[in-house]
C-alpha positions, 0 to 999 in steps of 0.5 A, a space after each residue: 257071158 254076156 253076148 255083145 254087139 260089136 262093130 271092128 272098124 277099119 278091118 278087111 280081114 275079120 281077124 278080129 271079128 272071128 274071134 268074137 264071133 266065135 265067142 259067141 258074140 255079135 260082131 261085124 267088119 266094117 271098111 270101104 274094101 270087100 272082106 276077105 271073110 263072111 260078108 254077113 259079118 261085114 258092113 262095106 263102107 264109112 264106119 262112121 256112119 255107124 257109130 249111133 248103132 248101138 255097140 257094146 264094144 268098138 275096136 278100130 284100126 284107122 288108117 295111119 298113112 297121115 299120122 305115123 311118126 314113120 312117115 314123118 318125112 312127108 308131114 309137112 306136105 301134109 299138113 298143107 294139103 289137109 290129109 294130116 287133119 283129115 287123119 286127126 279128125 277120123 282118129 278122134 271121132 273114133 275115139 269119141 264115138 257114142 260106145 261105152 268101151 272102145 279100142 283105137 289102135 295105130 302106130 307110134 305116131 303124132 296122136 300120142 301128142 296131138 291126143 293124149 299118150 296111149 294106154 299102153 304100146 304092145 308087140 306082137 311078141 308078146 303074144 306069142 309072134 316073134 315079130 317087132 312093130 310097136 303098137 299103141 292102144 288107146 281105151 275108154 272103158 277097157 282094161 289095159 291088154 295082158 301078153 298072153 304068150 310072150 316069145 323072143 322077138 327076131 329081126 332080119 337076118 342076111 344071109 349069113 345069119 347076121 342082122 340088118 342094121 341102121 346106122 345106129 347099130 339098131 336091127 331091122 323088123 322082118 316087117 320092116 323088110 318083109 313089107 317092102 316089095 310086096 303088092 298092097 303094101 299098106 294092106 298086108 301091113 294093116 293085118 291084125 296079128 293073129 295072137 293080139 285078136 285073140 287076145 283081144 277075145 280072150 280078155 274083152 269078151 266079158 266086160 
């Protein structure tokens, strides 16, 4: 196996840099916040002062405050102020960076139009977490990701066992909930499910 030289941008946690490390491979976080990991697989800062460093694989999580079809009550406040194009122009340099084989991942949301449609959309519970939260992936240079432990996904429940409900009938994602009244909010909601990084080793590891 080939040992790569990996950067994960916009990632705190180094759910996914762990993996790759454990693989063998040379792999670093990159965020503006401190890591909750190693600091000697961690680069703090813009990771777009680093994109000419030579990678063999760049896999990033921008931040989707601004481009999420969820938040699409605020677009139009954003879009006049300039954080919706703030957004547009770090997703698109990410995708565009100077590496070989890249992964961008975000939400559904306003780049599968502005962009193009992703690769493929994944769920968590395709990979082995009962969770629900549609996740697009957009590649250059990659195969599309393959479920490697496919669960049945739950939603959240009331007390008395039955689900929470929108309006049209549809169940709620115990993210949805979960998410709510928790400190960080957007921090705890950006983790990389533990089962996708894994796969994301499993599978890219020899490119």
């Amino acid at each position: 196996m080939k040992k790569l030289r990996i950067i994960i941008g916009c990632e705190f946690s180094q759910i996914v840099t762990k993996v790759f490390r454990d693989r063998g491979h040379e792999a670093y976080s990159c965020d503006l916040l401190l890591t909750e990991g190693n600091p000697d697989w961690h680069i703090k800062g813009d990771v777009l002062d680093i994109l000419n460093d030579k990678w063999d694989l760049g896999i990033f999580f921008p931040p989707c405050t601004h481009l999420a079809s969820s938040g699409a009550r605020w677009f139009e406040e954003k879009r006049k102020d300039g954080r919706q194009q703030q957004g547009i122009d770090f997703f698109m340099k990410l995708i565009n960076a100077p590496i070989e084989k890249i992964a961008v991942e975000n939400p559904i949301g306003i780049m599968s139009t502005i962009y193009r449609k992703p690769n493929q959309i994944i769920q968590p519970w395709m990979f082995g977490h009962n969770e629900t939260k549609a996740t697009c992936l957009w590649l250059k240079g990659l195969p599309i990701l393959k479920p490697e432990n496919i669960v049945e996904p739950d939603y959240m429940r009331k007390a008395d066992g039955t689900y929470y409900k929108d309006k049209k009938g549809k169940r709620y994602s115990r993210i949805h909930f979960m998410s709510r009244n928790i400190k960080d909010r957007g921090k705890e909601r950006s983790r990389t499910f533990q089962g996708i990084g894994n796969a994301f080793a499993n599978q890219w590891s020899n490119i």
